[in-house]
C-alpha positions in Angstrom: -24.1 15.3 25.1 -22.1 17.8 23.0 -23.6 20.7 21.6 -20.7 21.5 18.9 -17.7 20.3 18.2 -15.5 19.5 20.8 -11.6 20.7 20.4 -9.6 17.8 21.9 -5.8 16.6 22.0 -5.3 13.3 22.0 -2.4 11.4 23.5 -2.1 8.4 21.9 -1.3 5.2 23.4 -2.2 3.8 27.1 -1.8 7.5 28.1 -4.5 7.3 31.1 -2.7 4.6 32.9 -1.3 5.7 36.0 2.3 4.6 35.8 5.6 5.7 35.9 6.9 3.6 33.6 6.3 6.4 30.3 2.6 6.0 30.1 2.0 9.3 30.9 5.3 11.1 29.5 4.1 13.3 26.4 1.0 14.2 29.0 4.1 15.6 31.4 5.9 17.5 28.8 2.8 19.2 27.9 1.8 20.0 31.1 5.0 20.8 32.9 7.3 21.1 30.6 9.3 17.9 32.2 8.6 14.2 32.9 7.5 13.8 36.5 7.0 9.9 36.9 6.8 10.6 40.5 3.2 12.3 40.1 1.6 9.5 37.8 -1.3 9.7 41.0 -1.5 13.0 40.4 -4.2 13.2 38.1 -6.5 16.5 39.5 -2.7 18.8 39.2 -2.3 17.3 35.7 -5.6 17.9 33.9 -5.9 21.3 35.6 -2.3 22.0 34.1 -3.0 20.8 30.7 -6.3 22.9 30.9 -4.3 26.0 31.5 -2.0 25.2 29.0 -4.6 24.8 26.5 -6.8 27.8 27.5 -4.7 29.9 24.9 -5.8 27.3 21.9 -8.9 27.2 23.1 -8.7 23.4 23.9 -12.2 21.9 25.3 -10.1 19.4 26.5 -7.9 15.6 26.2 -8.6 12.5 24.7 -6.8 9.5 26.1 -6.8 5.7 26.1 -7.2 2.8 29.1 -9.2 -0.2 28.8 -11.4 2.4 26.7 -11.1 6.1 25.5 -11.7 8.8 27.8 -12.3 12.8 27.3 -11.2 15.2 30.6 -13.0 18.1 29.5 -12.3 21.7 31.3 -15.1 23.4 31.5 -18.3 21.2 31.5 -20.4 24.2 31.1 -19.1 24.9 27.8 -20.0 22.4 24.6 -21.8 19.9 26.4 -25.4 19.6 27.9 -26.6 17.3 31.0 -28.6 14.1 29.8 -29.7 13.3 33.2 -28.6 13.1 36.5 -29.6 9.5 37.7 -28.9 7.5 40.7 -27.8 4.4 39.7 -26.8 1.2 41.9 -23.5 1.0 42.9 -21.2 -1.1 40.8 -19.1 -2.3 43.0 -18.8 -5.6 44.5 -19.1 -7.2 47.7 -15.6 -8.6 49.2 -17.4 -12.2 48.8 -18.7 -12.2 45.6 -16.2 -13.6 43.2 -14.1 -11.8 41.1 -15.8 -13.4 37.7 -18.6 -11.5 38.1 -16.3 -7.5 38.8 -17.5 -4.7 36.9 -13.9 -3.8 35.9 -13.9 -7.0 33.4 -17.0 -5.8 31.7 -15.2 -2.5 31.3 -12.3 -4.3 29.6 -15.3 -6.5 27.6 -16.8 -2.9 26.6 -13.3 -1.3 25.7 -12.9 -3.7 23.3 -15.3 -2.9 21.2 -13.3 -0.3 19.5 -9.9 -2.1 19.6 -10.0 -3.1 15.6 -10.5 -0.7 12.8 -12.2 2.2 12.3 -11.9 2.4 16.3 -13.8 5.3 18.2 -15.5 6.8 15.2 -17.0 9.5 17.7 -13.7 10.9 17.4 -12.2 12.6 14.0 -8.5 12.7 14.2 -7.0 15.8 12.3 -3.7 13.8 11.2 -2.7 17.1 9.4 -1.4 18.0 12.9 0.1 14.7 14.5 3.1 15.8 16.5 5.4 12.6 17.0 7.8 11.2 19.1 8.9 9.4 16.0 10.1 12.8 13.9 13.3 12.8 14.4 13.4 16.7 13.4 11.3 17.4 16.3 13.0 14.7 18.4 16.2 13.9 17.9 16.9 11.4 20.7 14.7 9.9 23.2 17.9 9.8 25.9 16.4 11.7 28.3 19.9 14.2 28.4 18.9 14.7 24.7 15.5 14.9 24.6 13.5 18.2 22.9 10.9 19.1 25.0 10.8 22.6 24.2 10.2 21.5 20.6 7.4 19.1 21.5 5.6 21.7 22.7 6.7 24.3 20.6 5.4 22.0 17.7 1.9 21.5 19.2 1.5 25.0 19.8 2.2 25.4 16.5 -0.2 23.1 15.1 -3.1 24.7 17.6 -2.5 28.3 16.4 -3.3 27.3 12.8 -5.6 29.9 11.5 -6.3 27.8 8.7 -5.9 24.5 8.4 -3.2 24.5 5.2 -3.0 20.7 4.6 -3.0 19.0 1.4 -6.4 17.1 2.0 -5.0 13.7 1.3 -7.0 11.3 3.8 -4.0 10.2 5.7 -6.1 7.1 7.9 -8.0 5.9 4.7 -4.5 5.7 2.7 -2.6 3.6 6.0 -5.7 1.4 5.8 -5.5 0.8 1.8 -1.9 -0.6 2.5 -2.4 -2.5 5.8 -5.8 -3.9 3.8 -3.8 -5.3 0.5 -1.1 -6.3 2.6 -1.9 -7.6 5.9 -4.2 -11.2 5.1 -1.5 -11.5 2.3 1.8 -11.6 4.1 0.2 -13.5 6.7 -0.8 -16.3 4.5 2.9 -16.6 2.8 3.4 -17.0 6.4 1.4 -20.1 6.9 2.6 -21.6 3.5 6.2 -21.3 4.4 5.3 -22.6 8.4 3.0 -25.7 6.6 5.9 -26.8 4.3 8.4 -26.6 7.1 6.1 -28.9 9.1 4.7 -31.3 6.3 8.0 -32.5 5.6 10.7 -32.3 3.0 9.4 -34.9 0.4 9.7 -33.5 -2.7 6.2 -33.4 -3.8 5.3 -31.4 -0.3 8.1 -29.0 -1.5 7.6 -28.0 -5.0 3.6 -27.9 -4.3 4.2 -25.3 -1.3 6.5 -23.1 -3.2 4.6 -23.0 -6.1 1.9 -21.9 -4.0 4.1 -19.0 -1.9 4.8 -18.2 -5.5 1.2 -17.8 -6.5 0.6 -15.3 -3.3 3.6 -13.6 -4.0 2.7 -12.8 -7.5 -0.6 -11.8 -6.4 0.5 -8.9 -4.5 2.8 -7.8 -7.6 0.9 -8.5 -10.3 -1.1 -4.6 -10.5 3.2 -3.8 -11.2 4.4 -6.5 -13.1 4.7 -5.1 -17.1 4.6 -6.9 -20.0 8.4 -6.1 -20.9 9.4 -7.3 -17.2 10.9 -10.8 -18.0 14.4 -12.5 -16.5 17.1 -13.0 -19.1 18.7 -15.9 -20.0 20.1 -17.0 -17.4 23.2 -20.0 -16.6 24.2 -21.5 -13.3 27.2 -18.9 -13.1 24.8 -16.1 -13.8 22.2 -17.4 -10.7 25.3 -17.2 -8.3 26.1 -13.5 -9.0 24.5 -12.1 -6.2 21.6 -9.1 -5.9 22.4 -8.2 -9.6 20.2 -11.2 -10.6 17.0 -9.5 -9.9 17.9 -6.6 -11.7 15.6 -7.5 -14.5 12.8 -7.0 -11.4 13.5 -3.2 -10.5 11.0 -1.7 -12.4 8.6 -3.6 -10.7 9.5 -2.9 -7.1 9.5 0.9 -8.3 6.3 0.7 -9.5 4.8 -0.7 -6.4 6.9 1.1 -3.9 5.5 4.4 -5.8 1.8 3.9 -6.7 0.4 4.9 -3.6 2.3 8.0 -2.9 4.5 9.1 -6.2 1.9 11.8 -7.3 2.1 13.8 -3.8 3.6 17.2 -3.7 6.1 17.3 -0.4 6.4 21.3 -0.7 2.1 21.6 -0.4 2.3 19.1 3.6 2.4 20.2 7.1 5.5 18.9 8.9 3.0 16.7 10.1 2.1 15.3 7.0 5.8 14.9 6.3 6.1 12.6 8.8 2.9 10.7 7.8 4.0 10.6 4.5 7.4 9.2 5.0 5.9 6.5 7.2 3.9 5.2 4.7 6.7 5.7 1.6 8.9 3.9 4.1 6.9 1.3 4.6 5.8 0.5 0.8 9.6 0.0 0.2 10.5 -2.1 2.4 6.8 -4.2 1.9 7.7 -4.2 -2.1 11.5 -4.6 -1.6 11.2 -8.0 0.4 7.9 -9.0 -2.0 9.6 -8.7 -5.3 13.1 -10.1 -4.6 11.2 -13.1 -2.9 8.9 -13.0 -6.0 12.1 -12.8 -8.4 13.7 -15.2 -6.8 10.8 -18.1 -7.4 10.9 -16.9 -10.9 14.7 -17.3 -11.2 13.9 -21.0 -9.2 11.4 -21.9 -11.6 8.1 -22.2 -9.9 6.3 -19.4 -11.5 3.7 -20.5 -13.4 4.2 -17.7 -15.8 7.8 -17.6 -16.2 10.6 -18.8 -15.8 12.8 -21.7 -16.8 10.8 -25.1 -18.8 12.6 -27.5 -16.6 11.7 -29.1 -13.6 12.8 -27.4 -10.5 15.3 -28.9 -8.3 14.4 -29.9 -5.0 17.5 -28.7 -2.8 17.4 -25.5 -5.0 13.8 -25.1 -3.5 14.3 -26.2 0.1 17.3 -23.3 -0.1 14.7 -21.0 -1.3 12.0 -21.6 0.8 14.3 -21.0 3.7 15.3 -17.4 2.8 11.7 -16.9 2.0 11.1 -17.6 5.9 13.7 -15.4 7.0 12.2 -13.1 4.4 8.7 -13.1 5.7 9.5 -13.3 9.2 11.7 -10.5 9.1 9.3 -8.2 7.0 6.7 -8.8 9.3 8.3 -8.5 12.5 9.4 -5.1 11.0 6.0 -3.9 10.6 4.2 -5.5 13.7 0.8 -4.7 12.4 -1.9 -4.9 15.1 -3.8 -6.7 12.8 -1.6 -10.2 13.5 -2.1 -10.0 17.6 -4.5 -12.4 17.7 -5.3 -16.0 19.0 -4.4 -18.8 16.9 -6.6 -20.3 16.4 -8.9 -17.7 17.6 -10.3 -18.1 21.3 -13.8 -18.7 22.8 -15.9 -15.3 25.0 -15.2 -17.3 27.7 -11.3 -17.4 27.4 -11.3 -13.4 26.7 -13.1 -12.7 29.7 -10.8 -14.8 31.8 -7.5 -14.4 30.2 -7.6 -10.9 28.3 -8.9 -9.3 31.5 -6.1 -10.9 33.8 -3.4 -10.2 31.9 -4.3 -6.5 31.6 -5.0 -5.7 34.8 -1.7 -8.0 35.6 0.2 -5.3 32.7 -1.1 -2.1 34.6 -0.4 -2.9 38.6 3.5 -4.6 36.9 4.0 -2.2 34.4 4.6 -3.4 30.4 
């Protein structure tokens, strides 16, 4: 049991599996200074390294992620108390007993309680100090001829020797789960619109119904940025074969959405880790509100908006065209993105198949590498 605080690093990732395929790289670079794949084993000459690395910042010790999390602490005499000291029955095995009933899938079982959001609450992550492999400032290349370890840990030691914490208090996880919230179920639903029509058939009922629906979804997501003055123009069939310039009449919206959730934030005020955090998530809204609002306009421009558009009917080729750019659309957007939230089983799978499966698989990913 802690006693106060605890001041921990985490390494992100599946850094406390023991292979020498990259699991355990940042740990390296930390500890040594280098990437020594050849001492993935060597776990007692790593966390003693790391501890004397961290003595200076006064680091309790590091966080790091298996089957579940784990905390190597350096000095168990300092911030934590003994519970008890119990004798308890050993977990393992016999060689006869068959492997349904190991202990090691009840620890996969156990791990996975924290696999979804919020995760290990028991841990606060201080965001204001995420040092990335993704900064391309810090690290320019991941070619290993090219790659800036001196900076890496130049930039954490940075981050640890902060007197004060000079951030500008915006709650970085509660903002990435606002977008991944008002996004996630919606995109994936477009999805399964788009996947239905394509297997329902082309009658032209089926059609028109399913894009008028997409449409409906898509609006949706926009319709906190659509403005009353935001309407197409008048447009002819020479007009709808200009190209991009069509959905100009649709900018203002994308703006608006690609800006609400971070237009009022002052850059000059953020850690360089904030930076980074910041343009993650401005990246993303763009290219989320980019893809949503020209697949939005373009249903509009097609005619199955149900609150603009053209008076006629819409043409059935014009929509099977349509709804097959939306699928590239969609498909693209979210294989760009590759949210955690859409690894799943579909439809979703029984206890008995996630004790089986999930358990054999991972323990088949860490003795074969990923």
């Amino acid at each position: 049991m802690t006693t106060r605080p605890l001041n921990v690093v985490y390494f992100d990732g599946t850094s406390a599996a023991k292979l020498s395929s990259g699991t355990l790289d940042s740990q390296d670079i930390v500890a040594w200074g280098n990437v020594r794949p050849e001492w993935s084993f060597d776990e007692l000459n790593r966390i003693t390294a790391l501890c004397d690395w961290g003595r200076e910042y006064n680091i309790d010790g590091f966080m790091r992620m298996e089957m579940s999390f784990e905390i190597m602490l350096c000095n168990f005499t300092s911030g934590v108390r003994v519970v008890s000291f119990s004798n308890i029955v050993d977990p393992v095995m016999p060689r006869s007993t068959s492997s349904k009933f190991s202990p090691t899938f009840e620890v996969i079982y156990a791990g996975s309680w924290h696999n979804r959001y919020p995760g290990e609450t028991r841990i606060q992550l201080d965001l204001s100090g995420l040092v990335s492999f993704y900064d391309t400032e810090l690290v320019p290349s991941l070619v290993p001829a090219r790659f800036g370890k001196k900076r890496v840990r130049a930039r954490l030691g940075e981050v640890l020797s902060r007197t004060a914490v000079r951030s500008t208090g915006i709650d970085w996880p509660t903002l990435i789960r606002v977008v991944v919230d008002r996004y996630s179920e919606r995109l994936e639903l477009v999805r399964y619109l788009l996947k239905s029509a394509e297997t329902n058939g082309y009658d032209q009922d089926s059609v028109i119904d399913y894009a008028i629906k997409t449409q409906v979804q898509l609006r949706h997501m926009l319709m906190p940025y659509i403005l009353v003055d935001v309407f197409p123009p008048l447009l002819d069939a020479e007009t709808k074969e200009a190209g991009s310039d069509v959905l100009d009449w649709a900018r203002p919206v994308y703006k608006l959405c690609a800006t609400t959730h971070t237009g009022t934030f002052r850059e000059d005020t953020m850690t360089s880790s904030e930076q980074v955090l910041f343009d993650a998530v401005r990246g993303t809204m763009r290219e989320i509100c980019r893809i949503v609002t020209k697949m939005w306009g373009s249903g509009v421009l097609a005619g199955v908006d149900q609150f603009m558009g053209t008076d006629s009917e819409p043409d059935v080729e014009t929509i099977q065209n349509l709804m097959k750019t939306w699928r590239e659309d969609i498909d693209g957007l979210m294989a760009w993105l590759d949210w955690s939230v859409w690894v799943k089983c579909r439809p979703a799978c029984g206890p008995e198949v996630f004790l089986r499966d999930d358990a054999v698989n991972y323990i088949h990913e860490l003795t074969h590498g990923y």
